[in-house]
Steps between C-alpha positions, in 0.01 A plus 500: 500500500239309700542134634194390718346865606911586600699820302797340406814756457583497121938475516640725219862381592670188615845535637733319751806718607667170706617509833859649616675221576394276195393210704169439335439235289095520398295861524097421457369854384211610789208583221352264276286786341656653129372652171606425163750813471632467831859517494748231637832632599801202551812572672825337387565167630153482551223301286125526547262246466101522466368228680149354466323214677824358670678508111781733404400643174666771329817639602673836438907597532640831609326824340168703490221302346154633464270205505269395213299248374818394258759480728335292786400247253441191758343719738281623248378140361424433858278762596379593177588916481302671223757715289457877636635763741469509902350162482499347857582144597651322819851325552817462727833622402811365603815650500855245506838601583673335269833626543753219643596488916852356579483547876257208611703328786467117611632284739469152673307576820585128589841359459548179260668246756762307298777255513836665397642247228883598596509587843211256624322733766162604498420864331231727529521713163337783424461692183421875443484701168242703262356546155288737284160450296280687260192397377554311142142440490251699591191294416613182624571722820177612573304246399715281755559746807206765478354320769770659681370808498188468702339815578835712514630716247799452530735160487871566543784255422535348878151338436590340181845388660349368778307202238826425384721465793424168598563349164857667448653452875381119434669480158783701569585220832433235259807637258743544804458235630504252151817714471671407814392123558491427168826613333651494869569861536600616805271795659822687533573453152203609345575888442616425143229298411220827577481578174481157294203463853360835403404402181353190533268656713373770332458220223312301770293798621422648197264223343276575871471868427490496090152331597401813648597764214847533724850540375755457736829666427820504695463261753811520699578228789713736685662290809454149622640451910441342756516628912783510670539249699469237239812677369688432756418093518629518104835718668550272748521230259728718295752565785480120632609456072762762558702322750515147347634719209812672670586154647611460124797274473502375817194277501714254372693498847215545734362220347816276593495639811162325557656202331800504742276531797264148360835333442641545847175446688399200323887343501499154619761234611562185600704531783519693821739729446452574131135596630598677731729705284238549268232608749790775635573596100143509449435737783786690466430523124128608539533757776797695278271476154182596710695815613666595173158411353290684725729810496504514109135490510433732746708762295390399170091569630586782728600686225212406258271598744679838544489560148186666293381347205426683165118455402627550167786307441502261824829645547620487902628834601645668844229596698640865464499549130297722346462339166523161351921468385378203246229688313494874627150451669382718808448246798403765718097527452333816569164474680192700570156421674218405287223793597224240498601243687858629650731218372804514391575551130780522269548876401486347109212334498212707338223254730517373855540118468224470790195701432597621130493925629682679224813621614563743285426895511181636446518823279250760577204555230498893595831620561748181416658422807644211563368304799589217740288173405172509686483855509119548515486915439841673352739652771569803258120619414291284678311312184343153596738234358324266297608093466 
């Protein structure tokens, strides 16, 4: 075929074997060139779509097809192909994974700064998690993001993501925090709540994507914290609570020890030496009750503040006990440096509360080793990580 005084090459097959890993999202064939007869091969998972002028026309599913004038119907009323064999005519071909990916990873990069409605301190929440899509629609998703492809050939799903991110980390920080303010749950009360929060942001998030031929499925809000040091402000509170708890029963007597101590100060008389036996009573009076006073105190605080309290439960416990003896809970914490930016973070947590690293192993693609976080090539075989 000739276009212009330039031999074009004539393909005879069209085929897209996908990359290893699966991370592609949109393949644009490289060849434009094909004959009626030429045959179209689709992987599974995959569909292919003849594009013309910008417009995604007809479509084919997984199988061997060998192109005609019958079964590219909307190509065919565009372009005009006479009915016959080895007939030649122009157009792009684009290949969509449409199988579903349900390891896309978000996270607030910036904390949502937020009054805690039970403990009254100032919070700096953060939210981590992920989700899958697929594409539902594969018109509506090429007609709106074929721009991205430029002049690649490739567009993988970290591209697409990347459109989206803004919108969901914004929506997602609006749920939270409706959540905590608005029905006054406390940020270290939330955990129960990530499910009911889960969903009513995938119901959020979905009508953004759904405009782009996008299903989103799975998305999981995975942990909601907070750093460390606003922690402790909320267990300082907690411990300061603990201690006007054990005084229990005998608030009632500190409270007429205070009384005792107004009376005698403030006792007045009308002659000499009733005043002056109330001023020695008084003093007498006060010094004793400040003593006893200040001695019960100092015991009652000294051992709140040698106690540890139970994040779970609220529960004071010895400073050497393991676990929580009200509801079983470890209060030891096991830590570990964040790779990325070396803080300190809970063994559990699957994200470091400060720069949102994932914490958790990387499994090699080759041979299946596990791997600290941040690994960049596998300790066992050497294999560039990827993430």
């Amino acid at each position: 075929m000739k276009c212009g005084g330039i031999l074009l090459a004539i393909i005879d097959v069209i085929k897209f074997d996908g990359i290893a890993n699966r991370n592609w999202l949109v393949y644009r064939y490289p060849g434009e060139s094909f004959v009626i007869g030429t045959q179209l091969i689709v992987g599974e998972g995959q569909i292919a779509v003849f594009v013309k002028g910008g417009k995604a026309l007809d479509y084919f599913s997984a199988g061997t097809h060998t192109l005609h004038a019958n079964n590219i119907p909307l190509l065919q009323s565009v372009i005009n192909l006479p009915f016959g064999r080895r007939t030649p005519f122009t157009a792009e071909v684009i290949f969509i994974n449409k199988t579903v990916k349900l390891d896309i990873l978000w996270g607030t990069s910036d904390p949502i700064s937020l009054i805690d409605p039970k403990y009254n301190v100032l919070l700096r929440v953060r939210a981590f998690g992920q989700f899958g899509i697929r594409i539902s629609d594969f018109r509506v998703f090429l007609t709106e993001l074929i721009g991205a492809l430029g002049e690649r050939n490739i567009v993988k799903y970290d591209t697409v993501i990347q459109y989206f991110k803004g919108i969901t980390v914004t929506k997602v920080k609006t749920i939270i925090a409706n959540t905590i303010i608005n029905k006054k749950i406390s940020a270290l009360e939330i955990s129960p709540q990530l499910e009911l929060l889960s969903e009513a942001a995938e119901k959020s998030i979905s009508q953004d994507f759904d405009r782009f031929g996008i299903e989103v499925i799975n998305f999981n809000l995975t942990s909601v914290n907070f750093p460390e040091e606003d922690f402790e402000t909320i267990n300082n509170i907690l411990s300061e609570k603990a201690a006007f708890d054990i005084i229990g029963d005998n608030r009632y007597n500190v409270k007429r020890s205070f009384d005792v101590m107004e009376s005698a100060a403030g006792n007045e008389s009308g002659n000499i030496a009733s005043t002056g036996i109330g001023l020695g009573l008084g003093a007498g009076a006060g010094l004793a009750v400040g003593n006893m006073f200040g001695a019960n105190m100092g015991r009652l605080f000294d051992n709140s503040m040698m106690s540890q309290i139970c994040r779970k439960c609220s529960t004071p416990n010895d400073m050497d006990d393991k676990f929580c003896g009200n509801c079983g809970e470890k209060l030891i914490v096991e830590k570990t440096k964040c790779p990325s930016c070396q803080t300190q973070v809970e063994c559990s947590m699957k994200f470091c509360p400060e720069c949102g690293q994932s914490m958790q192993e990387k499994e090699c693609p080759n041979c299946h080793h596990k791997n600290e976080p941040g690994t960049k090539f596998c300790s066992e075989c050497g294999t560039k990580q990827g993430g």
